[in-house]
N, C-alpha and C positions, 0 to 999 in steps of 0.2 A: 504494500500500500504506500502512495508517497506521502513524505510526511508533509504537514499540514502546519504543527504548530514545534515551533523550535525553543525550548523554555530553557529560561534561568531560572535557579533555584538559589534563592536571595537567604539564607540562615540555615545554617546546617547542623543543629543541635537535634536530638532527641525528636520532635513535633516532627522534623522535616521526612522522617521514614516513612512514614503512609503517604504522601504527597510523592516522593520518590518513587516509593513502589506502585503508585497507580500511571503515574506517569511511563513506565519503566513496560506498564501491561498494553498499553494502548501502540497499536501499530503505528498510529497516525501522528504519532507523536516523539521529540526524541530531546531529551537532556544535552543543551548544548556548553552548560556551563553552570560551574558554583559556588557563591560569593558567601562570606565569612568575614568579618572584621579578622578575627582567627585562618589563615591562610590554611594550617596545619588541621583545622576542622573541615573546611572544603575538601581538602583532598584524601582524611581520614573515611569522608561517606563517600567520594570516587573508590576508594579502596575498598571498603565495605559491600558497594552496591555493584562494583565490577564498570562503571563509569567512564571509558576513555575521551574525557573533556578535560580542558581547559579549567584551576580555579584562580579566583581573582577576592582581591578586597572591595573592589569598589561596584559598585550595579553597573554605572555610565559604563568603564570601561569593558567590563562584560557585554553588556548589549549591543557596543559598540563593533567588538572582536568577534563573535560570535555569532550576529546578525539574528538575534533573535526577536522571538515574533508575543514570546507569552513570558511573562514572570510569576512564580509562586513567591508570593512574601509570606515566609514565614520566620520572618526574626521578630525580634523583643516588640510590646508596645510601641517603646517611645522611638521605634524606626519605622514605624508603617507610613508616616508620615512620609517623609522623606525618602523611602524607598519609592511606596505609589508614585508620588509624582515625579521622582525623575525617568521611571519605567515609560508611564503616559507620555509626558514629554519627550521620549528617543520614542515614540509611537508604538508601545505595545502594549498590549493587555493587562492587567494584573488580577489576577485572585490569589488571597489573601486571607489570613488567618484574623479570626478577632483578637481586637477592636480595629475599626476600622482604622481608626486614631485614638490618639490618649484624650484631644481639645475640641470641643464644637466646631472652633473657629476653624480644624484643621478637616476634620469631617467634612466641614460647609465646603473649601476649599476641594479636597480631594472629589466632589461630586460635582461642580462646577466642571473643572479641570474636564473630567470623564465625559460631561454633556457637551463643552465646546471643541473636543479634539472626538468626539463617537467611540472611544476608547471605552472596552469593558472593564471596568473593576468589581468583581464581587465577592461578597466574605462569606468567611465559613461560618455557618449555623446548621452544624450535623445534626443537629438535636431534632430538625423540621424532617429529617430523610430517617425515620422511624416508620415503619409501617401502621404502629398504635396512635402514634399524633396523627398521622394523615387518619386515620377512623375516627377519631375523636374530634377532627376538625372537619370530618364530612358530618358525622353526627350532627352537629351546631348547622352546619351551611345547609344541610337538607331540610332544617325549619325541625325538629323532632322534637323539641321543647317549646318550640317558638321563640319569639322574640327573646333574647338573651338579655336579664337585668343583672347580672352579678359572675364576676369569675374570677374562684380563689384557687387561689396556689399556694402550698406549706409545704416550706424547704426546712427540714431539721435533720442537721449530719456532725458529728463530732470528727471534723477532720482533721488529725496529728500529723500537717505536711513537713513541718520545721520548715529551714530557710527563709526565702525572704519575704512570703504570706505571712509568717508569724509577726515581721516588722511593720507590714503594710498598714497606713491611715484608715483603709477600710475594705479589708482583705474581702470581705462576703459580696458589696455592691460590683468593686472595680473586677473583680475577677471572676466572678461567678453567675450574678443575677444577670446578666447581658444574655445570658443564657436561655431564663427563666423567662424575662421581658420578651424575647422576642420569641419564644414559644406560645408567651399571651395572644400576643397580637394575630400570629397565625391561627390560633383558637379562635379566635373571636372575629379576625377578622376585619381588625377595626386599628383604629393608632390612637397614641394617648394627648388627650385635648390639656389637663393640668396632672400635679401631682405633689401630694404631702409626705413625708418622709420621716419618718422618727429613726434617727441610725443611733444606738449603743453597744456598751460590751457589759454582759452580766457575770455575775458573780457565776466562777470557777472559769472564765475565760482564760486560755494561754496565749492569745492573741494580744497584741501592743495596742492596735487599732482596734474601730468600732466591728466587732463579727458578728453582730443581730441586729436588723433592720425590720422596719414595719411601711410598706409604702401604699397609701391609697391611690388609686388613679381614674380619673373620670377619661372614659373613650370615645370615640368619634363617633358609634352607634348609640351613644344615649347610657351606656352599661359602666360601670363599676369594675374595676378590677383592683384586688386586694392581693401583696405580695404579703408573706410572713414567712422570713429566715436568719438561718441560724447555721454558723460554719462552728460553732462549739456545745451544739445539743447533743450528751451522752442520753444514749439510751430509746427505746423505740425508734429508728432512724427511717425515715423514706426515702424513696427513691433518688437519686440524682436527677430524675426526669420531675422531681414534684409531685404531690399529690394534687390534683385536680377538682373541685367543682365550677359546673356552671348551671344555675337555675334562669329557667325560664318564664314561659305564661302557661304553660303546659305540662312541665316537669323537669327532671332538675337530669345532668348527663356525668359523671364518676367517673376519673381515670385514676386508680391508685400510682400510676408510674411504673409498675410491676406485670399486672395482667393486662387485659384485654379492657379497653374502656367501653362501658355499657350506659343506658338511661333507663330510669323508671319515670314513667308520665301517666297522668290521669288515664282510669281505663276509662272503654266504653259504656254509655248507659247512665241511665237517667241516677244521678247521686246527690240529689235533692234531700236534704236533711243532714247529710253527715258531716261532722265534725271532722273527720280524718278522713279523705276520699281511699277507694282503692287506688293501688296504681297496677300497671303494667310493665314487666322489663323488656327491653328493644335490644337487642344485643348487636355487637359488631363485626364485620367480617374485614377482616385484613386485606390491604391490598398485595397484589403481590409487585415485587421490587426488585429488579436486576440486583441492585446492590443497595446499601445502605448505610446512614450517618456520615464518616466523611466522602466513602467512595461514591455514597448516592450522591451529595453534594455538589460533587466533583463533577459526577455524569452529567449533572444540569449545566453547570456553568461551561462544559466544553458544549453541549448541545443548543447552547443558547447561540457560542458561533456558528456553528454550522447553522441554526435555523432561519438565525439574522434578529433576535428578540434579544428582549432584556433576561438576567438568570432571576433565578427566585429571590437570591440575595442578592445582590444588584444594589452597590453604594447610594441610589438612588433610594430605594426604600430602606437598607436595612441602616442610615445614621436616623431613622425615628427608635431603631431599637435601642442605641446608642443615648440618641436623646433623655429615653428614659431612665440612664444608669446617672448622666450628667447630671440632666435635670432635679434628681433623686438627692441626689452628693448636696446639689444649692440649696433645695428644698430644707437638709437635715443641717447644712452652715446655718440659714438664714431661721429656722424655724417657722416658716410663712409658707402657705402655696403657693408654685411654681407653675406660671401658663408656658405652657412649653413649644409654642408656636412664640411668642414673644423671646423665650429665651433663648432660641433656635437665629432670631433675626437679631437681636443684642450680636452675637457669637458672629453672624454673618457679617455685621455692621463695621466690627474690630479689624 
């Protein structure tokens, strides 16, 4: 097959082996080069992966030597900034690991950038390429509760990472709920219009920063959505995917995170008098998926070139996921709610 997309692969720590190895599957595609601040790390995963490319320190002069067409950014936060745009700027693609950026203002930028050069950038949010969220979010979109007034998510996990989460100012929001946010939003369907935000650390934390937050968020459909987590809760632990409700005008739809998400909704028939109506459970059926989380990810965002569309994550929609980690953080500085179309244009404005 001829190759189609010629990539750099921009950080080559740990994260970067499934990006390598999907790329490595794909006929259409070939590893043309590997950047590292670390020279001796680029050529460590050349080693590893059997790689005969070129590595380099800097992106420019990789993209430049190599004539490549796609960049994976998967180094640190505070390089996605500066990576993205100078990949866009020598004209090529990027997908990219989250956050998009660490700063609104740089967010705002990187999607600008993408819209005036038709350049794709889009991030990774494995967590949407799940078989049980796609169920779970047809459930809501088929109307099987109806109109959706409320959707809570409870994140509670005792996680003893050490390193530098244990130093973090607010290891649970900046690192983890970006996660949680934008799995909302694909639930429901909808983007968040404001947000209130209580961030602390409670007693038996080992965390420096705040590791439990509580954030309400009014959405673009009219609906509520309520985060509640915690990176230092021992004991009964949920899922990494979150435990799930959403109620509607018709019945309320349950993903524990674990099984199969299902709804119980008012049954059929006349229930004139009762107190507690019957319900009925609706059960779901999985779709099925080539692959899935990063490699589903993946598949979308190469298939978005070939189709000529935008990907699912698509820096265009997913700095509102984004939005709502920022907008969360000012929320819990300020103690006020945060309209997050205002804060979004502040951030633009700078």
């Amino acid at each position: 097959m001829t190759i189609k997309h010629r990539v750099v692969v921009a950080g080559c720590g740990g994260m970067a082996n499934t990006w390598v190895d999907y790329a490595k599957d794909r006929d259409d595609t070939e590893i043309v080069g590997l950047v590292d601040i670390k020279e001796e790390f680029a050529q460590a995963m050349a080693d590893r992966k059997g790689l005969d490319c070129p590595t380099f320190t800097d992106i420019k002069q990789a993209i430049a030597e190599t004539g490549a067409t796609l960049v994976f950014d998967v180094t640190i936060p505070a390089s996605h900034y500066t990576i993205s745009t100078a990949a866009i700027e020598l004209g090529c693609h990027v997908f990219g690991e989250k956050p998009l950026a660490e700063t609104m203002s740089d967010c705002n930028a990187i999607v600008q950038l993408s819209q005036e050069t038709g350049r794709t950038h889009a991030v990774m949010q494995n967590r949407r390429f799940d078989p049980r969220i796609r169920a779970f979010h047809k459930l809501i979109a088929d109307g099987t509760i109806g109109k959706p007034g409320f959707v809570g998510a409870d994140f509670f996990l005792g996680a003893h990472f050490g390193g530098f989460r244990d130093a973090m100012e607010s290891p649970l929001l900046l690192d983890m709920a970006i996660h949680t946010f934008d799995q909302a939003r694909y639930i429901a369907g909808a983007n968040p219009v404001s947000v209130y935000c209580l961030e602390f650390n409670p007693p038996g934390s080992w965390y420096a920063g705040n590791a439990m937050a509580i954030c309400i968020y009014e959405m673009s459909d009219g609906s509520v959505f309520n985060y509640r987590g915690s990176w230092c809760a021992e004991g009964a632990p949920t899922s990494w995917e979150a435990a799930w409700r959403v109620t509607g005008e018709h019945g309320t739809a349950i993903w524990d995170g674990h099984g199969n998400p299902y709804a119980e909704i008012v049954a059929a028939g006349d229930q004139t008098g009762k107190f507690i109506r019957d319900y009925e459970r609706v059960e779901t059926q999985l779709p099925e998926m080539a692959n899935t989380f990063h490699k589903g990810c993946l598949d979308d965002m190469f298939a978005s070139l070939e189709e000529g569309r935008k990907p699912e994550t698509d820096c265009s929609d997913n700095i509102y996921s984004m939005a709502m980690v920022l907008a969360a953080l000012e929320s819990a500085k300020t103690g006020q709610k945060v309209l997050i179309a205002d804060f979004m244009k502040e951030a633009a404005a700078k």
